[in-house]
FIVO-149304 format. One line per field, with one value per residue: residue number from 1; residue in one letter; x, y, z of N, C-alpha, C, O in turn. Coordinates in steps of 0.001 Angstrom, whole numbers, plus 500000, padded with zeros to 6 digits. Last residue first. Layout:
// residues N
nr = c(NUM, ...)
rest = c(a, ...)
n.c1 = c(X, ...)
n.c2 = c(Y, ...)
n.c3 = c(Z, ...)
ca.c1 = c(X, ...)
ca.c2 = c(Y, ...)
ca.c3 = c(Z, ...)
c.c1 = c(X, ...)
c.c2 = c(Y, ...)
c.c3 = c(Z, ...)
o.c1 = c(X, ...)
o.c2 = c(Y, ...)
o.c3 = c(Z, ...)
***
This chain:
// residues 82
nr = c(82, 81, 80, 79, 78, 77, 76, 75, 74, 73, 72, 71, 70, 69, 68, 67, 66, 65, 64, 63, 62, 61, 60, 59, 58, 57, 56, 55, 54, 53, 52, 51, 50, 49, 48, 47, 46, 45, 44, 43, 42, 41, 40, 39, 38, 37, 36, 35, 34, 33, 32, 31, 30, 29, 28, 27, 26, 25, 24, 23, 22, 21, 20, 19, 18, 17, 16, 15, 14, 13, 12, 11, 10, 9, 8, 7, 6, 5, 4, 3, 2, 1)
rest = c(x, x, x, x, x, x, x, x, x, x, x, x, x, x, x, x, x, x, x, x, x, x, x, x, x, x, x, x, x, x, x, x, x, x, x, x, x, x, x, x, x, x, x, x, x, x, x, x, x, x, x, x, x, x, x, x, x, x, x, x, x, x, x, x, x, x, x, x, x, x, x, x, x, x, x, x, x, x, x, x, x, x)
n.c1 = c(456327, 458967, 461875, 463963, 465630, 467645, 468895, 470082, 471909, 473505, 474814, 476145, 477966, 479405, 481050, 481857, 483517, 485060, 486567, 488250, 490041, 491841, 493945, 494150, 494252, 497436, 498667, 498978, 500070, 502230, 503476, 503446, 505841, 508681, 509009, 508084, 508905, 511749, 512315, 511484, 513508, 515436, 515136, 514896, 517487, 519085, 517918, 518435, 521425, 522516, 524762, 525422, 525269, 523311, 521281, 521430, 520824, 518885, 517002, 516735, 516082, 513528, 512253, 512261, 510554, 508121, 507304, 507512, 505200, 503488, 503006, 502221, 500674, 501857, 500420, 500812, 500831, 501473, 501615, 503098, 502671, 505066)
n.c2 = c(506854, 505042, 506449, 507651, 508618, 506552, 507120, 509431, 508564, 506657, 508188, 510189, 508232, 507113, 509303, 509896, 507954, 507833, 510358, 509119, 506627, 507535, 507711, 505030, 503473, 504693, 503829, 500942, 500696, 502335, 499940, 497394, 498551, 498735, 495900, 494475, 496652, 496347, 493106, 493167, 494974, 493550, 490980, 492333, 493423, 490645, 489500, 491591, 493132, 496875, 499135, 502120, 505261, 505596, 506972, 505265, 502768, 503080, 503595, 501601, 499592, 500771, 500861, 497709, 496976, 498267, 496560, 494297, 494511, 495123, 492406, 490824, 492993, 492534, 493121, 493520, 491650, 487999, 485461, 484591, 486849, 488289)
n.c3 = c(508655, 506694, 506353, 504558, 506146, 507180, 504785, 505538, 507635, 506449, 504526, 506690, 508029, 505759, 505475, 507913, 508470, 505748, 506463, 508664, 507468, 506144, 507773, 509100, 506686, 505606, 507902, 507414, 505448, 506675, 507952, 506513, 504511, 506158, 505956, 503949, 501349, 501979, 501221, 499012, 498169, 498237, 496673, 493986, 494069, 494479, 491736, 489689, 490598, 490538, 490526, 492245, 492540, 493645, 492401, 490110, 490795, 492595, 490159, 488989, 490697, 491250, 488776, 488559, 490349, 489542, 487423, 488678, 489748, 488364, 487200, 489379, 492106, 495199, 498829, 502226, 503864, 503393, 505145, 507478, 510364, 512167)
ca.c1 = c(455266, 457039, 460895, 462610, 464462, 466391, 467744, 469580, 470377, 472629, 473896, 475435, 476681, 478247, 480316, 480813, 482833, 484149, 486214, 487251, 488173, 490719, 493569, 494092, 493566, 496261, 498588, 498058, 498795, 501964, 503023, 502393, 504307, 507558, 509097, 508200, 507443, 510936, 512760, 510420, 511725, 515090, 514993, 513957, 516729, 519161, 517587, 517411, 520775, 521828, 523721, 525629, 526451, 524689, 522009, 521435, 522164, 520121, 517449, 517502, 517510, 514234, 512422, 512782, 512122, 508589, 507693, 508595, 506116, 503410, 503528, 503704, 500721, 501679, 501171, 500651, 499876, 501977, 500467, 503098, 502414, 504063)
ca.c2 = c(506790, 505580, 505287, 507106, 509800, 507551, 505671, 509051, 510056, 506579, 507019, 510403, 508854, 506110, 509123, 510932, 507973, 506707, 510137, 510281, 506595, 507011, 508433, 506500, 503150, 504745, 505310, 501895, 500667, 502664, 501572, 498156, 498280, 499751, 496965, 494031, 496173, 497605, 494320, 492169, 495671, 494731, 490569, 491601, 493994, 491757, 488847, 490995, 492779, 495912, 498065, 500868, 504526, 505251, 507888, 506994, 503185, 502424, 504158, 502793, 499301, 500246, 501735, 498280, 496527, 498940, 497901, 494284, 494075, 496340, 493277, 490569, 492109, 493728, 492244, 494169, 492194, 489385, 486252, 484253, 485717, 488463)
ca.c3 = c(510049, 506898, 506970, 503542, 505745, 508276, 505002, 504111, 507773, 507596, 503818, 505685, 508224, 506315, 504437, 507833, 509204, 506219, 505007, 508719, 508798, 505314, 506929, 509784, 507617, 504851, 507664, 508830, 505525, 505309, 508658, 507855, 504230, 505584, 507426, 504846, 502070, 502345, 503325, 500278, 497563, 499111, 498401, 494685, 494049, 495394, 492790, 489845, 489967, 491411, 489813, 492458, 491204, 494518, 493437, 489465, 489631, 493054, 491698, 488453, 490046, 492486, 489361, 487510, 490754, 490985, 487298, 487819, 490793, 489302, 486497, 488882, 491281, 494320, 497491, 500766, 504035, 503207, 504574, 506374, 509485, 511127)
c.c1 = c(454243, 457310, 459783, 462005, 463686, 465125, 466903, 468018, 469981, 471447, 473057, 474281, 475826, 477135, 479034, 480451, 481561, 483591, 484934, 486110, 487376, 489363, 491959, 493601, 493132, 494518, 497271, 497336, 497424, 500330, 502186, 502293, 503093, 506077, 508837, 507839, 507294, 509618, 511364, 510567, 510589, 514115, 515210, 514183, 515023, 518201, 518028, 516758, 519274, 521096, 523926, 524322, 527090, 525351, 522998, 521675, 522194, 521346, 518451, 517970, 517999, 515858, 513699, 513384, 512592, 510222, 508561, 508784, 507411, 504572, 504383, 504476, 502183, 501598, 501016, 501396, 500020, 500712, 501388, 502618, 502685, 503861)
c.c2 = c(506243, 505347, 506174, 506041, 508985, 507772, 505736, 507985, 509626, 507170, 506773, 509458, 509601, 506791, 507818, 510726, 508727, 507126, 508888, 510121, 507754, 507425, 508552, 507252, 504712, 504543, 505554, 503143, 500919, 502456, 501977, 499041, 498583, 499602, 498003, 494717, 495697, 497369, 495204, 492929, 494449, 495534, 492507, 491327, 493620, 492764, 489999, 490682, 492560, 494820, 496593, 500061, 503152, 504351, 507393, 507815, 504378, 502787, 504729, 503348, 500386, 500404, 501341, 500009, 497436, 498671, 498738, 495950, 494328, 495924, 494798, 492162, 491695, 492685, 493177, 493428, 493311, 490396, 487346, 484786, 485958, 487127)
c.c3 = c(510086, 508361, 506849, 505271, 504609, 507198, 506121, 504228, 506678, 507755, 505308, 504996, 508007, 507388, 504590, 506402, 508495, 506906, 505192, 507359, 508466, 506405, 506186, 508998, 508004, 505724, 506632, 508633, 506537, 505323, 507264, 508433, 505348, 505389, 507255, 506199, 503268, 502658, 503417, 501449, 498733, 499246, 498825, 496555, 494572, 495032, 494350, 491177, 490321, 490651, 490418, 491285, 491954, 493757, 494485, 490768, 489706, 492129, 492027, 489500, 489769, 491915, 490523, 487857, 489569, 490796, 488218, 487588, 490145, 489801, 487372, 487762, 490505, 493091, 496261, 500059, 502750, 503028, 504292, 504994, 507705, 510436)
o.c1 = c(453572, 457919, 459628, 461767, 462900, 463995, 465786, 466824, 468891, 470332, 471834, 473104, 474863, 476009, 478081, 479724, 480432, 482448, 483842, 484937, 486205, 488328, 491262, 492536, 492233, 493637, 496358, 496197, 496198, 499483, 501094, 501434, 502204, 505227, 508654, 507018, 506438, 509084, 510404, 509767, 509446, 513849, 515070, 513337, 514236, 517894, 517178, 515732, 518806, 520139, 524787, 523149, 528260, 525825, 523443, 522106, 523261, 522496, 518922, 519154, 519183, 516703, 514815, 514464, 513641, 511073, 509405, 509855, 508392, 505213, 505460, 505587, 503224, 502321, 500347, 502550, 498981, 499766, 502186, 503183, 502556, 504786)
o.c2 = c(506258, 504513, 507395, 504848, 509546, 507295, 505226, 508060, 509162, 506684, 506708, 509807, 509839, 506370, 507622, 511562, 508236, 507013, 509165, 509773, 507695, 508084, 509511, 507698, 505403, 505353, 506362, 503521, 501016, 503347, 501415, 499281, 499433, 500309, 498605, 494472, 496269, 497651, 495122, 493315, 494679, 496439, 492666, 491532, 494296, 493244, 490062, 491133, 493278, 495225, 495742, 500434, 502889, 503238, 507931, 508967, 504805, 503030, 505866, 503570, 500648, 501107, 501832, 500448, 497995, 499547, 499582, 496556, 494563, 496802, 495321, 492672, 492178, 491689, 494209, 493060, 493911, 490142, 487561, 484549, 486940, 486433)
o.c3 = c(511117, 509031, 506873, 505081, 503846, 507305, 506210, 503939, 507011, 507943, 505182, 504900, 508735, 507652, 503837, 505865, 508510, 506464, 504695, 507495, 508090, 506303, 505854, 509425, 507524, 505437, 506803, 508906, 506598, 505259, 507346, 509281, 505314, 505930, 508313, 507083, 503944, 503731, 504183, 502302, 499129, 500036, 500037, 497426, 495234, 496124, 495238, 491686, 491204, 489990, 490640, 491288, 492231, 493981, 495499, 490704, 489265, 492497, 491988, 489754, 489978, 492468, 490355, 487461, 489890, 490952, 487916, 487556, 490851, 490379, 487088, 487616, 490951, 493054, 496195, 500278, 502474, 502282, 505204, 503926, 506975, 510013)
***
């Protein structure tokens, strides 16, 4: 994978998530996790989670696209002059 991360999360969204991530970690393996291990496992998960995820979203989405562009399609059909 290139360099590029294919999901980013802004800084704030990023602190909220590690903040979740820590409790987590404290509340179902009475382990605290600092900063920097919490940060390099929230890069793993995106890492090797994220592209299924945004696949899944992809997959999900087409139908919803297909038959909402062919809709606006028949639409712009029905203003041509004869």
């Amino acid at each position: 994978m290139s360099k590029d991360k294919l999901i980013t999360l802004s800084d704030e969204a990023e602190e909220i998530v590690l903040d979740k991530l820590r409790d987590y970690m404290s509340a179902e393996f009475d382990v605290d996790i600092g900063n920097l291990p919490a940060k390099f496992l929230l890069d793993f998960i995106i890492e090797t989670i994220g592209p299924h995820l945004y696949t899944q979203v992809i997959d999900d989405i087409e139908p919803w696209l297909y038959d909402r562009f062919t809709a606006v399609l028949e639409d712009m059909h029905s203003f041509k002059k004869d």
